[in-house]
N, C-alpha and C positions, 0 to 999 in steps of 0.2 A: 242901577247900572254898574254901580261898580261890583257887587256880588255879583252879579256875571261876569265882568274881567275876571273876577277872581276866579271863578269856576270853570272859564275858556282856559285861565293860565292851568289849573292843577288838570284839566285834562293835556293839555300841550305837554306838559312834564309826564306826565303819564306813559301818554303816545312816545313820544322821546324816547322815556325810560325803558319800555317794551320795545321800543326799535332796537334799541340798544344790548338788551338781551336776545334779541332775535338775532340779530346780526352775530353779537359774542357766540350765541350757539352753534349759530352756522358757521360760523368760522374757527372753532372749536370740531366740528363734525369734520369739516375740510381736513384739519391738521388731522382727527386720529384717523381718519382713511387715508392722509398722503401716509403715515405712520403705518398704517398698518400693511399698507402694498409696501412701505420699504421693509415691514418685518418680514413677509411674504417672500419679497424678492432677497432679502438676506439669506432667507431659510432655504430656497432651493440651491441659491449661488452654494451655501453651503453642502447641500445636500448633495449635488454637481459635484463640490470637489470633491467629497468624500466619495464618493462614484470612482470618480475617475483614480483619484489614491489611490482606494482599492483594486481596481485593476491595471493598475501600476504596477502595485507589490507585487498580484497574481504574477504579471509578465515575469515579471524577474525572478520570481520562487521557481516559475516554470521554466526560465533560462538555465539557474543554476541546475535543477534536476538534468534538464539536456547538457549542460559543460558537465557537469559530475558524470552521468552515466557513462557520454562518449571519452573520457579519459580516464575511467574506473578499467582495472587492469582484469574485471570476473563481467560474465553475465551472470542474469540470473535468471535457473530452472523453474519454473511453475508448473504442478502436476495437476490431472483432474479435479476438480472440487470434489464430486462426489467417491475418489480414491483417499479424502484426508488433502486435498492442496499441499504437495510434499511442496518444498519452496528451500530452493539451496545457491548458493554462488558456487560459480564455475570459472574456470580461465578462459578471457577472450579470445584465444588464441583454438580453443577447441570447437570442434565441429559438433553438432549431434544431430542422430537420426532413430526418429520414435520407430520398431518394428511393430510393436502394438498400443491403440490408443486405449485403451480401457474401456470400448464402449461395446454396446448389446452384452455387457453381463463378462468381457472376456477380461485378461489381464493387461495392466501399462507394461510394456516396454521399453526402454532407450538407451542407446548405446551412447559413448562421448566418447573424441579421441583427436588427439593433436590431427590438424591438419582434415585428410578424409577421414572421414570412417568405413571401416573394411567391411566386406558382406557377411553379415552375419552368418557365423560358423562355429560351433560348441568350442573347437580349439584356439580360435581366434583369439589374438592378445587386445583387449581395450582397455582405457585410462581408465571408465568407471562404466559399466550396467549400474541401472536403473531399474528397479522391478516393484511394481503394487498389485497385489497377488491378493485376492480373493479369497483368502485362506486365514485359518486361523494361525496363530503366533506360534503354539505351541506346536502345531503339527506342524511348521515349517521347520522348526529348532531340531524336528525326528530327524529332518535330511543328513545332519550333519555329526548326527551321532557315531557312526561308523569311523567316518574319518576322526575324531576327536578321541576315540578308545585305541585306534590308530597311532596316534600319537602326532598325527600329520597336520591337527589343527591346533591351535593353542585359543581358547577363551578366555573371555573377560566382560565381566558386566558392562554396557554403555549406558550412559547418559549428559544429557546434554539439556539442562533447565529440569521441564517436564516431562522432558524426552527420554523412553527408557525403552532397552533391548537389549541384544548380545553383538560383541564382536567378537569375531575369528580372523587369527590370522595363523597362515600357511599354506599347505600345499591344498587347492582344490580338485585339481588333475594332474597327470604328470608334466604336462606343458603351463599351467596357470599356479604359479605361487605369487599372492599375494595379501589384500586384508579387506575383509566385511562387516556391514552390521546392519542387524536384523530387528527391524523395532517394532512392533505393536502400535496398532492404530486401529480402536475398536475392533470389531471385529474382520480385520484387515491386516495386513502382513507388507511392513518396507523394505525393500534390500538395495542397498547401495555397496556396490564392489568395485574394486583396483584388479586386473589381472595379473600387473606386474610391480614389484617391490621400488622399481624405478621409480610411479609414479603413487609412491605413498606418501610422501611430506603433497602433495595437489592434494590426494583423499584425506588426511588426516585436515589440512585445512578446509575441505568442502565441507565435512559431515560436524564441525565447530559452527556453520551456518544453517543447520538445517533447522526449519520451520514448519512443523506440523498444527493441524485442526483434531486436535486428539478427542 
């Protein structure tokens, strides 16, 4: 009789014993799942703000671009892509109007000039033409030969970075003295000109911004 008490006790300790890791398990399992949805929801909260950070920053990288541009005293030119992307600042104050856009094969165009700009007319005075000419460098440089033996233009190498061509300045007509420059852009031809000497410190500082896809 009593080897049975004893063998009812060691199985009651037993059963105990196993409740008792049954229960520690399972409430060991509870913790690492409350545990784990708080790592879960830590990780989005996170993730969230960093969301939202980020487009935060965005907003206001894109503010300052808009407060900078509308108080920048130039805009700025963008040419065809496939003319080379000429890419220059200009003063806000000037107007422009493209006469040719460079497309089905023919040449860019564009006039600039304080205020209107006047109908295009060979003697017409502008702040700067604009030209992306379908030609090569060297045969555009022929044009200006005459006038340059002349004595009516003065040369000088330009460059500006990687940017390389000729500038002229003087007489192009007897109505237009002022200064150009002529730059290579594969097999492509840029010309940016002042008609008048008035607004050569505007061109000297545009053609210091010019951005070419050479």
């Amino acid at each position: 009789m009593n080897h049975k008490t004893g063998n009812i006790t060691i199985y009651v300790i037993v059963i105990i014993t196993l409740s008792l890791v049954v229960a520690g398990l399972g409430g060991l399992s509870i913790m690492l799942y409350i545990n784990n949805q708080d790592l879960e929801s830590n990780q989005e909260s996170r993730v969230q703000t960093a969301t939202a950070t980020a487009v935060l920053d965005e907003q206001r990288r894109q503010q300052e671009i808009c407060t900078e541009r509308v108080n920048s005293p130039h805009l700025q030119f963008i040419g065809p892509t496939d003319l080379g992307r000429l890419v220059f600042n200009f003063p806000r104050t000037w107007n422009m109007y493209i006469h040719q856009d460079g497309l089905n094969n023919t040449n860019f165009e564009a006039f600039l000039h304080p205020g209107s700009v006047a109908a295009i007319r060979p003697n017409n005075i502008y702040a700067l033409r604009v030209s992306i000419l379908r030609q090569e460098y060297t045969t555009v440089l022929q044009r200006y030969d005459g006038l340059v033996r002349a004595n009516l233009l003065r040369t000088s190498p330009f460059q500006h970075g990687e940017i390389v061509g000729m500038r002229f300045d003087g007489e192009f007509a007897p109505e237009i003295r002022g200064s150009q420059v002529v730059i290579r852009v594969r097999d492509r031809t840029v010309i940016l000109r002042t008609d008048s000497e008035t607004f050569r410190p505007d061109f000297d500082q545009i053609i210091r911004t010019i951005e070419l896809n050479l």
